[in-house]
Structure formats: C-alpha cells, structure tokens
C-alpha positions in Angstrom: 0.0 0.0 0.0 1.3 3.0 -0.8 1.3 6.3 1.4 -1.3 7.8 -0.7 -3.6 4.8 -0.8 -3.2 5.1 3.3 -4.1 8.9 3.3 -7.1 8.1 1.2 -8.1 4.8 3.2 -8.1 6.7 6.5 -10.0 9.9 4.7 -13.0 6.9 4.1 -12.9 6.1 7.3 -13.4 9.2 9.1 -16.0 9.9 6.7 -17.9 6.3 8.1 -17.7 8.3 11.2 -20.7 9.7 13.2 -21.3 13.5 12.1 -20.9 14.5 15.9 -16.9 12.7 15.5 -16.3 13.7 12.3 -17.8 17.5 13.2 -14.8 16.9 16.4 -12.1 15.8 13.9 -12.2 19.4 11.7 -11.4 21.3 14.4 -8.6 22.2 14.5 -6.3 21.3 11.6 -6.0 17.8 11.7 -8.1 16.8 8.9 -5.8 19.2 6.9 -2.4 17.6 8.3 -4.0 14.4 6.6 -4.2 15.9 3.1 -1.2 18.2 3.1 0.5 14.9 3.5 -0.6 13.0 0.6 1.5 15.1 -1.0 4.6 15.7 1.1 5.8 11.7 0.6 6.4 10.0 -2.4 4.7 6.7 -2.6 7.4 5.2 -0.5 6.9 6.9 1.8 10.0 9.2 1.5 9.4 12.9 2.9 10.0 15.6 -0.2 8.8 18.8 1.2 11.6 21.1 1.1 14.1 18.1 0.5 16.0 17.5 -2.4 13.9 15.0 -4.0 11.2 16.6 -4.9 12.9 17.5 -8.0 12.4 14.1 -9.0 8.5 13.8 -7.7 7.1 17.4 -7.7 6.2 19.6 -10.9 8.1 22.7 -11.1 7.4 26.2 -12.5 9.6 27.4 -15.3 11.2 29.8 -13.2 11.4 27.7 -9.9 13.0 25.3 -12.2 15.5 27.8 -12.9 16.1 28.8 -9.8 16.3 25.6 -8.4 19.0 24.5 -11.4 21.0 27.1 -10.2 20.9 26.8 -6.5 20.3 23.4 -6.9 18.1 23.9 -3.8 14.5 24.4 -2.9 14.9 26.1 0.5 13.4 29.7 -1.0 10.5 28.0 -3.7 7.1 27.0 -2.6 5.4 24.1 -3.0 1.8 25.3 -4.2 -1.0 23.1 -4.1 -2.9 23.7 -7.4 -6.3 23.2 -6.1 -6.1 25.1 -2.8 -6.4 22.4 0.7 -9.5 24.3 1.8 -11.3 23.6 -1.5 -10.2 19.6 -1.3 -11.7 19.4 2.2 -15.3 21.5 1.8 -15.7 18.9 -1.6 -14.8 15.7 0.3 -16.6 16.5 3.3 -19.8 17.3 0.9 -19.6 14.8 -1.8 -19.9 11.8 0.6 -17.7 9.4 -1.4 -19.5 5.8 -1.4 -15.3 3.9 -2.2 -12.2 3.9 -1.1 -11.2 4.4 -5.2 -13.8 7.6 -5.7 -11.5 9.2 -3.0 -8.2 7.7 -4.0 -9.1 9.3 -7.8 -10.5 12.6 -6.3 -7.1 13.0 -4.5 -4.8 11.9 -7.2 -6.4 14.7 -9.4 -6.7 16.9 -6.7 -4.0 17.0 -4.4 -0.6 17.8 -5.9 2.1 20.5 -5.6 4.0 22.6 -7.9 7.0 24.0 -6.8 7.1 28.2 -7.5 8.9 30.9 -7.0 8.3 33.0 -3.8 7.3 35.8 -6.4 4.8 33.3 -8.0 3.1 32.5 -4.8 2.8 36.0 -3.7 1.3 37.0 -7.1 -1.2 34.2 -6.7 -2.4 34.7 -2.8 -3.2 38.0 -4.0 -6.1 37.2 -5.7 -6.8 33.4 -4.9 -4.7 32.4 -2.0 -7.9 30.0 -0.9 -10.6 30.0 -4.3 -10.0 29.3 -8.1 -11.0 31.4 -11.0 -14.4 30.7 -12.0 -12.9 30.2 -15.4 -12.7 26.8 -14.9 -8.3 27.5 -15.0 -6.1 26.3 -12.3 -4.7 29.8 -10.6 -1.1 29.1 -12.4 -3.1 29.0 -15.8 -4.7 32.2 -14.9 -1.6 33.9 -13.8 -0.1 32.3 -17.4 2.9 30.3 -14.3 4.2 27.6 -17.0 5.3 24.2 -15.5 8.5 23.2 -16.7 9.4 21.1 -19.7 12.0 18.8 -17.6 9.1 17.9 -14.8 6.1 17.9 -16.6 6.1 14.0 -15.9 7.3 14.1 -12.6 4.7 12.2 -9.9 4.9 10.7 -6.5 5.5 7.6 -7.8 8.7 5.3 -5.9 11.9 6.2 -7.7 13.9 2.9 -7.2 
C-alpha cells in the first residue's frame, strides 16, 4: 500500500464516522495535516517537502526550475497546491464518497504541488490564495505560471 492509498483509506474512514466525531475531527487542523500529507511523501513513503527530491517527484514552474538549477536547492520555492487544501476538504466532506477508489481518484487529481517561485506565490495569494478562477483554470493558468518542460512527468511515484 502506498502512502497515498493510506491517506485516502483513513479519509474513508473518518467519513464512516458519526457526524458528531467527524464535526470533532475538523477542528482544528487535523483533517488538513492528513491531506497536506498526501503530497509531502512519495509513494514510499520518503518525505519531499523542502528536501532535495522533490525534484524528482514534484512539478516545477519554469522559473522555480531555474532557480532551483542554479541553486540546486528548494529552500526559497514553494510548493503550491494547485487546487487550494481548503477547496479539497469542503468537496470531500460534501460529496460523501460511497469507495475507497472515488476518493483515492479525487485526490490523485486533486492534491498535488507545484513547486514556484516565492514571487509566483505572492502573485497568486493575492487574488486566490484560498478559491480558483471561475474560469474553470487552475490559478497558475490564470496567472499564465508555465510548469516546466523537464518535470512535466514528474509524480509521487517510488523512484527505485
């Protein structure tokens, strides 16, 4: 089992929960610890946020590419979730998923980072730090943020 098929296999069963446990378990940020970290491990397991190997796992911006090339570190990017945690959470706490594999293919399309610049980030917060353009665009599509050529097939997959 992978760590992502985990994060999605506990997700189902809070959601078997009473309302009165699950209404305990959002407060707080718990429930948003559990889906930031879908994303921070590979499906090893291995931790990638702000380590190295994201670079092998994470999309990257054509300009936090650069940057990272030349640093060769990610210490000063940002690893942007394209659909904002807050959005993720309101639609699997309404949608009621009836499977394990409706939320397992909800995350997977859902729930992944792209590394930007600082500058990037800043310009996107400013307008959507926590909503999406009703243009049916991701927020880097709107702001015209270009993923990179060299991780354009870059996932969380195990890198053996």
């Amino acid at each position: 089992m992978t760590h992502q098929d985990s994060i999605a296999a506990i997700i189902f069963h809070l959601l078997k929960l009473s309302d009165k446990s699950l209404e305990s378990f959002k407060k707080g940020n718990p429930f948003d610890k559990l889906l930031r970290s879908y994303s921070e491990f590979n499906s090893c397991g291995e931790p990638l946020y702000k380590n190295k190997r994201c670079a092998k796992h994470y999309q990257f911006s054509e300009k936090a590419w650069e940057e990272y090339m030349s640093k060769k570190s990610v210490k000063m990017l940002y690893a942007e979730h394209v659909v904002p945690l807050s959005i993720i959470k309101r639609n699997i706490l309404i949608r009621k998923f009836n499977t394990l594999n409706s939320i397992k293919k909800y995350l997977k399309e859902n729930n992944y980072v792209v590394m930007i610049t600082k500058r990037e980030q800043k310009i996107i917060d400013k307008k959507f730090k926590s909503k999406l353009p009703r243009n049916r665009v991701t927020r880097l599509e709107y702001f015209n943020i270009k993923t990179s050529d060299n991780t354009k097939h870059n996932s969380l997959k195990c890198i053996k």
